[in-house]
N, C-alpha and C positions, 0 to 999 in steps of 0.2 A: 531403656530400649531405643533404639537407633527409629527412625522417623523412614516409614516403608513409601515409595515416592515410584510412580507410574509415568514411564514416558509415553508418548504416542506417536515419533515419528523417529527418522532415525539421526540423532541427534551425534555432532560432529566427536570424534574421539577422546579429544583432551578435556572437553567440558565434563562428558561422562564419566570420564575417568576423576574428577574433579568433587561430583555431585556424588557417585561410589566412599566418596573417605569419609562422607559422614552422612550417609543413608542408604537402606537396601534398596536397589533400583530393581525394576522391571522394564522392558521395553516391548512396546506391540507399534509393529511400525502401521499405522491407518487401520486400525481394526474397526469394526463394523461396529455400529452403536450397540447391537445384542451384545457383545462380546465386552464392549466397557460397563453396561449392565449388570453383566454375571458377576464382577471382582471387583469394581468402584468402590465395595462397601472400605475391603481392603488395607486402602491408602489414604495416608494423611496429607501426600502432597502429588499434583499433579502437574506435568510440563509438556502443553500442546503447542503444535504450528497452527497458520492462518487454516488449514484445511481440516482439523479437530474440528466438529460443532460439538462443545459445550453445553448441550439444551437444559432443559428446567428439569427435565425427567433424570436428565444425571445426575442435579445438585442434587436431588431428593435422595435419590437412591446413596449417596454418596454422605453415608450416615457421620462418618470420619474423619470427610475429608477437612484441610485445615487451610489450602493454598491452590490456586488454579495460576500458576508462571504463564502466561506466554509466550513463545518462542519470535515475537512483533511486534512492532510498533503499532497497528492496529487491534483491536480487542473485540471487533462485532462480531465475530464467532462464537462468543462465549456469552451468556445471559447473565448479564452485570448484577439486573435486580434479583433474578432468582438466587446467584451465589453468594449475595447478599442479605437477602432474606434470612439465608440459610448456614449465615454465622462464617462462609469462607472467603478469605482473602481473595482479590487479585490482582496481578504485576503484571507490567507490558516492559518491553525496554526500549531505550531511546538513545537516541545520536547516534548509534551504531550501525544504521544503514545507512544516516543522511547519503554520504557520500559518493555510494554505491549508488540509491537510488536518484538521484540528482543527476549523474552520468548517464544513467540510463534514461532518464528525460528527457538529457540533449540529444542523446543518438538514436531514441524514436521520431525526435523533429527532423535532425540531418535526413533519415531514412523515410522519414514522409516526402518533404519537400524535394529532396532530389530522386526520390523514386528508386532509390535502391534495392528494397524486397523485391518490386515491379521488375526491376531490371534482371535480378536473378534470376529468377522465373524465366523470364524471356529467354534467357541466352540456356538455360536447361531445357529448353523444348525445342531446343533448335531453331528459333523463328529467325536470327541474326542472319539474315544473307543479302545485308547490304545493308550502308549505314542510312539510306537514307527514308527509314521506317525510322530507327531510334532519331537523331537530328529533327525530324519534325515533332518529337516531344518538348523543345525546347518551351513554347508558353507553357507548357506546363509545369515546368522544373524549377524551382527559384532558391536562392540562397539564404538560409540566416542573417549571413550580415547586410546590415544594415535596415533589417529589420525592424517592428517595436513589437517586444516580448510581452505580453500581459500574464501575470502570475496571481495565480489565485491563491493565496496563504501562502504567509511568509514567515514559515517554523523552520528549521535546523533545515528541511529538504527544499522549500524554497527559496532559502537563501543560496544552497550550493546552485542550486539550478540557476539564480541571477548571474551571479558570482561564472559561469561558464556562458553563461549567453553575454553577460560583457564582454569577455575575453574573444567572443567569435562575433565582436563589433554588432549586437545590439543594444537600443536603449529600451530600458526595462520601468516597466509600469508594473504596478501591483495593488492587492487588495486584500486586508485582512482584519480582523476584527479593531484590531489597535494598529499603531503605526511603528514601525521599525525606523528608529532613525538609524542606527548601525549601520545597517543596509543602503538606508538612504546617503550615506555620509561616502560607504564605501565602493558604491556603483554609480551612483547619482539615478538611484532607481525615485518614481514618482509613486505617491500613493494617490490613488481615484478613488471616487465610490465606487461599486463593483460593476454597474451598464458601464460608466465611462471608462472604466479598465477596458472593458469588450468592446466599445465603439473604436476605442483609440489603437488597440493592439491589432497587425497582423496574424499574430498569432496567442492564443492562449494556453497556457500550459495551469491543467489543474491539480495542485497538492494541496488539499483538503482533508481531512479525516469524516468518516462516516459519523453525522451524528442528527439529529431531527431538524435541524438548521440548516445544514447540506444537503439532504435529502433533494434531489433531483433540482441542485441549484441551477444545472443547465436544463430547463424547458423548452417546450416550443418557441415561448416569446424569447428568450434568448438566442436560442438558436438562429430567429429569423435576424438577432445582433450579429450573429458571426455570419452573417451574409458575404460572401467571397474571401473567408479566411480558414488558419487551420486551428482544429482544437488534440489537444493531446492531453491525455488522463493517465496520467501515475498516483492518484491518489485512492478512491475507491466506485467501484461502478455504480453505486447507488446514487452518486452525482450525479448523473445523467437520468434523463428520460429516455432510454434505447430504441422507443418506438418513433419518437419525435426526432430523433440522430436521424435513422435511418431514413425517414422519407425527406429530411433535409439534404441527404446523401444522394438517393435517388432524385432528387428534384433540382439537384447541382447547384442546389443553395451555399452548401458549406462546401467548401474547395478542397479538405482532406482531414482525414481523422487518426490518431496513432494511440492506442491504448495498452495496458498490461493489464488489465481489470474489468471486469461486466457486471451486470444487476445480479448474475446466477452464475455462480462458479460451483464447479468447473464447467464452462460450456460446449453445449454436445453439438448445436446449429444454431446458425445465424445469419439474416441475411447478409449479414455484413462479411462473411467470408464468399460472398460473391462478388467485392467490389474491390478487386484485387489492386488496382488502378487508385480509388482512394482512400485506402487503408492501410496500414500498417496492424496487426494485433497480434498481441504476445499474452504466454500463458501464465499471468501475475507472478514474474519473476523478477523485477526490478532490483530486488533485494539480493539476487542470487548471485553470489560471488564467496570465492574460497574465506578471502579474508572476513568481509563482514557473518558469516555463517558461524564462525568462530568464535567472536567475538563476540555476539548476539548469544550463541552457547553459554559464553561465560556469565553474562549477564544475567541472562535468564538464572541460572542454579545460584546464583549468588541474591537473588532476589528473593527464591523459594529457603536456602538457607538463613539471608538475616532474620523472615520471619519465625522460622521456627527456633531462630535465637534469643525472640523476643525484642526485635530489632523493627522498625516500619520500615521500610525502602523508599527514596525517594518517587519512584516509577510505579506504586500502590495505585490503583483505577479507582477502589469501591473504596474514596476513606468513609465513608458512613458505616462501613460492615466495624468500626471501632468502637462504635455507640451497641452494637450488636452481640458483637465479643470478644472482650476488651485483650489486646495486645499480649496478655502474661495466660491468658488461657489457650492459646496456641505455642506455646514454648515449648519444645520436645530436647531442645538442645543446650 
């Protein structure tokens, strides 16, 4: 019998049509947790975006299931130890946005520093009627090059991101658990302990994954490190402390902020969409582009099928759920 596999958002056409040749699919595009409740029991495999929560109350009820895929490189939407617990797999995929998100990294810095969002606004409200309102923005405007970029993790997305801040003439400092010589070899990027990365850099750009380690790596004492500099977050909003941002924002400690990501997504208010002047923020799309969507697709279903081939994938989150249950008991295929 074919392996019955629940999607939950709407997932790009040729993958689906991919993950169809060898399972019955369903698709509920962001259905309401009641509604994953009622037919979880159902399915033996399931394939969420970053915006699916996962809770402990699904894996329970989710008597069947065999695999929770990912549709991201991040996985904190899904409760590791409960679907582990509970004898199911799960897979994230990787290198598939690096380079998507890496671009968008650089072009929330271009758009911080030069004040682009800012300027839009402006000339759609009609304020433009002479230039010599915009021209006296200039201290406030400043260029990447010639900059120093500090980079906090330096995994497949922070390498792209070095790898374009050299290319627009900065030098690049960094900070990650180990040391990248690759990187180091191929930018002539420096590694600091993580304060001296933040002392030394103009700007920080953070690509981090969310994990108890990270958790609000930028504090207040940090913060008062990036004293007249910019920080930019493409990694996840739990890095930060948001209340401590915000009165660094207010108190023109920190010179400008550009994010895709917050502590609580999707965010409904903030003061930070009052600070039109130093901020830049987007609605955790870094990743959003035709081709990596695609491609993230394919990976994903091909994740959810090696296992039910009895196959591990490399991109497997919970290998402890194999002491749990073992490999050939999840084979449907």
């Amino acid at each position: 019998m074919r392996p019955k596999v629940l999607v939950l958002f709407n997932m790009k056409t040729e993958p689906l049509k991919l993950l169809k040749e060898s399972c019955d699919v369903d698709v509920m595009v962001y259905p309401e947790k009641s509604q994953i409740l009622e037919i979880i029991e159902e399915y033996d495999g399931l394939i969420v975006s970053p915006l699916n929560l996962v809770d402990e109350e699904i894996t329970e009820r989710a008597k069947n299931l065999k695999v929770i895929s990912t549709h991201s490189a991040g996985y904190d939407h899904i409760n590791i130890d409960a679907a582990t617990k509970n004898g199911i797999y799960v897979t994230k995929v990787s290198g598939v946005l690096s380079e998507a998100v890496a671009e968008f990294a650089v072009g929330l810095t271009i758009a911080l520093l030069r004040k682009i969002v800012y300027s839009d606004k402006f000339i759609r409200k009609g304020l433009w009627n002479s230039h010599k309102t915009v021209w006296a923005w200039y201290k406030d405007i400043q260029t990447v090059h010639g900059k120093k970029v500090g980079i906090l993790g330096m995994g497949p997305i922070g390498k792209g991101i070095a790898r374009r801040m050299k290319a627009l003439g900065a030098e690049i400092y960094y900070w990650s658990r180990s040391r990248k010589e690759d990187i180091e070899r191929e930018v002539n990027a420096k590694w600091l302990p993580l304060d001296e990365v933040i002392k030394e850099s103009n700007i920080i750009i953070l690509a981090l994954p969310s994990t108890p380690e990270t958790y609000h790596i930028i504090d207040e004492r940090r913060l008062k490190l990036l004293e007249g500099k910019y920080l930019v977050n493409i990694g996840r909003g739990t890095l930060i402390d948001e209340k401590a941002l915000v009165k660094a924002l207010e108190e023109g400690k920190l010179k400008g902020f550009a994010t895709d990501v917050f502590e609580k997504e999707p965010i409904q208010e903030s003061e930070l969409f009052e600070m039109e002047w130093e901020t830049v923020l987007t609605p955790h799309h870094a990743g959003l582009a035709e081709e990596a969507m695609k491609d993230m697709g394919f990976q994903a279903v091909q994740n959810l099928i090696s296992i039910f081939r009895g196959e591990i994938p490399e991109n497997l989150v919970n290998r402890d759920v194999l002491k749990i249950k073992p490999i050939e008991e999840v084979k449907l295929l």
